[in-house]
N, C-alpha and C positions, 0 to 999 in steps of 0.2 A: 290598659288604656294609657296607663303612664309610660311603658314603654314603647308606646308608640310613638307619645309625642318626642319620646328620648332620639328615637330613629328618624323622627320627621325634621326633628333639628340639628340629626347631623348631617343629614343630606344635604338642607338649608347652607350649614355652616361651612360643610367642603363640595358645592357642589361643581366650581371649578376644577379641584384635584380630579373629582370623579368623572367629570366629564371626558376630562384629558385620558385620565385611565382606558374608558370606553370607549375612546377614539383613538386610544394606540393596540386596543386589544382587534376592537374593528378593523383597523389598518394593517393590523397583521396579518388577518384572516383575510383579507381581499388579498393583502400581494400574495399568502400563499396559494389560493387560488388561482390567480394571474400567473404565478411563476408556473404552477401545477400544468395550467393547461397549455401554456407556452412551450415547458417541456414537452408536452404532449406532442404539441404539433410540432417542433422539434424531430423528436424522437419521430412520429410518422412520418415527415417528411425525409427522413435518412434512411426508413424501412421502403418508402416508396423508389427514392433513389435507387437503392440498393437491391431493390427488386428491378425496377426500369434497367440497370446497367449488368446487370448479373442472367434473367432471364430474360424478360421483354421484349429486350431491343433485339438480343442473340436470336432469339424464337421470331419475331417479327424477320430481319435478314433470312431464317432457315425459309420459311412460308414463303418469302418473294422467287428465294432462289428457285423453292421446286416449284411456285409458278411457270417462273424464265422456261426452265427444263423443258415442262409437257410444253408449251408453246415452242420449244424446239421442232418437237413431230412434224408439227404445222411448217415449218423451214424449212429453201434448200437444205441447207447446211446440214440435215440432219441425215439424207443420203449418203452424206462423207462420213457417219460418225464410224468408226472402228470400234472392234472387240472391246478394248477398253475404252472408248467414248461412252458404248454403251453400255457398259459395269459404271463409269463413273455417274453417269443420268440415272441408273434404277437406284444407286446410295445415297442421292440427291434427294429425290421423290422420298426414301425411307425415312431421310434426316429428323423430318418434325416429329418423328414417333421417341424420338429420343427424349423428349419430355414429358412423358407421360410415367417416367423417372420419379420416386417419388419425391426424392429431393429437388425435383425442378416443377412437379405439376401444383405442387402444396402453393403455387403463388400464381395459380392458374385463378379463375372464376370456374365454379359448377358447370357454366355452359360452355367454356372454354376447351375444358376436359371432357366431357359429353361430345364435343365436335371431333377433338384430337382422336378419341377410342374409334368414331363412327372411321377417322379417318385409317386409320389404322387397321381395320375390318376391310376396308376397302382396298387400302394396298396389299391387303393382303390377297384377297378376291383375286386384285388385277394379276399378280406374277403365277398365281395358278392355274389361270385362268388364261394366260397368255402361251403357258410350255404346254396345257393340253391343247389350246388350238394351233398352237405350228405343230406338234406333233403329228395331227388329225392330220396338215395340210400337206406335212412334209408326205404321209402315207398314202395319202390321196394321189402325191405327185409323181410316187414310184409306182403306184401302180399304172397312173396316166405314160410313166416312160416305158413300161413292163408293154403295155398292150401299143405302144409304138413301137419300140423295139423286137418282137418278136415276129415280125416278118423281115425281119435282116437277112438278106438275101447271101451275105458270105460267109454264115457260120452255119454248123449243122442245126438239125432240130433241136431246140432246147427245149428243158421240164422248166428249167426255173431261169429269171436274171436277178443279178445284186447288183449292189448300187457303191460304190462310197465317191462323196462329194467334200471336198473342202471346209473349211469351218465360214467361209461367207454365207453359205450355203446357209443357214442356219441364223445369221446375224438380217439377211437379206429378208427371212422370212419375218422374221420377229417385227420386223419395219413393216412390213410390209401388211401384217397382223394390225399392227398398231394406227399406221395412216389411212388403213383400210385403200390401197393402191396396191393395183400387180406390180410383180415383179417378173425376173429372165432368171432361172437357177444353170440354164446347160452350159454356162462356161465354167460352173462349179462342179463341173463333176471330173472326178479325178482317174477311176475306171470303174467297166464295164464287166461282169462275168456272168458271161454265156452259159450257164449250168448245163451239159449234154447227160450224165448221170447223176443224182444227188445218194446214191448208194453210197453210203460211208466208206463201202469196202472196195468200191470200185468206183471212186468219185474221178468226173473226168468235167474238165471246164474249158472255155475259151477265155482269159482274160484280153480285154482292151482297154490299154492305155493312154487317158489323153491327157500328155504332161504341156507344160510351155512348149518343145521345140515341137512334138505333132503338131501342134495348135498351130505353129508358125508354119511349118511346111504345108499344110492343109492352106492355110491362108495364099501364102505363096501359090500353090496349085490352085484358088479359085480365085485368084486376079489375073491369073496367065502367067506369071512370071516360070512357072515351071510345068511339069507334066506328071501327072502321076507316076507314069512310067520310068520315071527318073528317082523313081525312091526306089534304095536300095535293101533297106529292110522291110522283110515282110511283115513283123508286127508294126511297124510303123504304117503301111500301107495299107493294112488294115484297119488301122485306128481313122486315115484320111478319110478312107471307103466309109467308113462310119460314122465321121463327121457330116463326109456331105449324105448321107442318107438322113441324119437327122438334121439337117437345115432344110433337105426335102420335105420332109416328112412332119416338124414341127412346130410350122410357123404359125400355128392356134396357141403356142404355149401359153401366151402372156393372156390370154383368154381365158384358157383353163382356169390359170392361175386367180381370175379375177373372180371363177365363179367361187373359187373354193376362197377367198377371202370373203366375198358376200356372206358369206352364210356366219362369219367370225362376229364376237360382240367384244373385244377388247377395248377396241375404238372408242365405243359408246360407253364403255368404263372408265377410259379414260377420261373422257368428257364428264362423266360427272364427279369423279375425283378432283378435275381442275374446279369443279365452280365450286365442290367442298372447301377447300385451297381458297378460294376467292372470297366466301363465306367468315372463313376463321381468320383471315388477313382482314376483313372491314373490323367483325369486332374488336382485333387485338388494336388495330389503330385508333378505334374508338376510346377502348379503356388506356390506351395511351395518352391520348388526348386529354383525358379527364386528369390523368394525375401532370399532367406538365403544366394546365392553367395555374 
């Protein structure tokens, strides 16, 4: 008991000193707090940055771009694109799979990643899915020229025809897969052989040639400017003869052509790959949103 009162008077006696004590002990402990979480949000906000300028924004630009792109399909312009127009569109389209990176997805959201993968399945889908149906179409369309061609009235009876066409030939169909629109392939084809034997050992063929200068003489002969009869070589006269038998004879092409793209689903792959694309572009500008307030 008595040293209690010892302790009760010396509280009494310093309780200025202590006071002060307590309120610098206090005060330390709140501004280490205050500094504590100051750094914090500090420190998060330079992790935020540094994520907004390193992946975000880059990933946000990759996603508008390969929107741009398929909305290219939908444009003239896209009838002009060339060989490498369209290599450079399909590494376009590819670009956003590039973050799925581990060093770039770790600053993704779960659902972010979730969309990128789905996306990623899908582009995949599409370019598979795109070379077996021009394939289908391209085979479709030799045999639609095989059953036109074999009643060619200036070569002998044939077993079999071949085909070899240009490289448009192939870029034209892919378009033409993709906008789901005909297309004209017969000024891509480059020649024609007539198969009269396919015996290995006795192979016997007709080739025709249709390079630029037939193509021009043939022209010339069907505006009047010249006469058949005025070509001086005979494989070139026969390559004319075979021109104008397939302007006779093929003016259904672009018909054909449309049936055998009807039946294609690229188009409608594409279309839901752009609104994936569209999907993952609202939430990244949303979560962008949130860290720039």
């Amino acid at each position: 008991m008595q040293n209690m009162d010892v302790f009760k008077n010396f509280i009494a006696d310093n309780a200025a000193q202590i006071w002060t004590l307590v309120s610098v002990i206090i005060g330390g402990i709140v501004t280490y707090i205050s500094t504590s979480a100051s750094e914090k949000r500090k420190n998060k906000r330079q992790d935020q940055k540094e994520k907004l300028e390193k992946i975000l924004i880059p990933y946000c630009t990759c996603l508008e771009q390969a929107c741009d792109r398929i909305n290219d399909v939908y444009q003239e312009q896209f009838d002009k694109f060339s060989d490498k127009d369209l290599k450079e569109w399909e590494e376009i389209l590819r670009k956003p799979t590039e973050y799925l990176q581990a060093s770039k997805r770790v600053f993704l959201s779960k659902a972010m990643r979730q969309r990128l993968l789905n996306y990623n399945t899908a582009i995949t889908v599409l370019w598979d899915k795109l070379d077996q149906e021009c394939q289908s179409c391209m085979l479709k369309y030799k045999n639609y020229l095989t059953s036109k061609l074999k009643d060619f009235p200036n070569v002998p009876a044939t077993m079999l025809i071949t085909f070899s066409m240009d490289k448009r030939a192939d870029r034209r169909m892919k378009k033409a897969v993709l906008e789901k629109k005909p297309t004209a392939l017969l000024d891509c084809l480059t020649s024609i052989n007539f198969v009269i034997n396919d015996d290995p050992d006795n192979y016997k063929y007709t080739q025709v040639t249709l390079d630029d200068e037939t193509r021009n003489t043939w022209g010339a002969i069907k505006y009047g400017v010249m006469d058949i009869s005025e070509v001086d070589n005979a494989n070139e006269e026969l390559a004319c003869l075979l021109l104008e038998y397939i302007e006779e004879n093929m003016s259904d092409e672009r018909e054909v052509i449309s049936q055998m793209i009807d039946e294609t689903h690229c188009s409608e792959t594409l279309y839901e790959i752009n609104y994936k694309l569209q999907q993952m572009l609202k939430e990244l500008l949303r979560n962008i949103d949130k860290i720039t307030r």
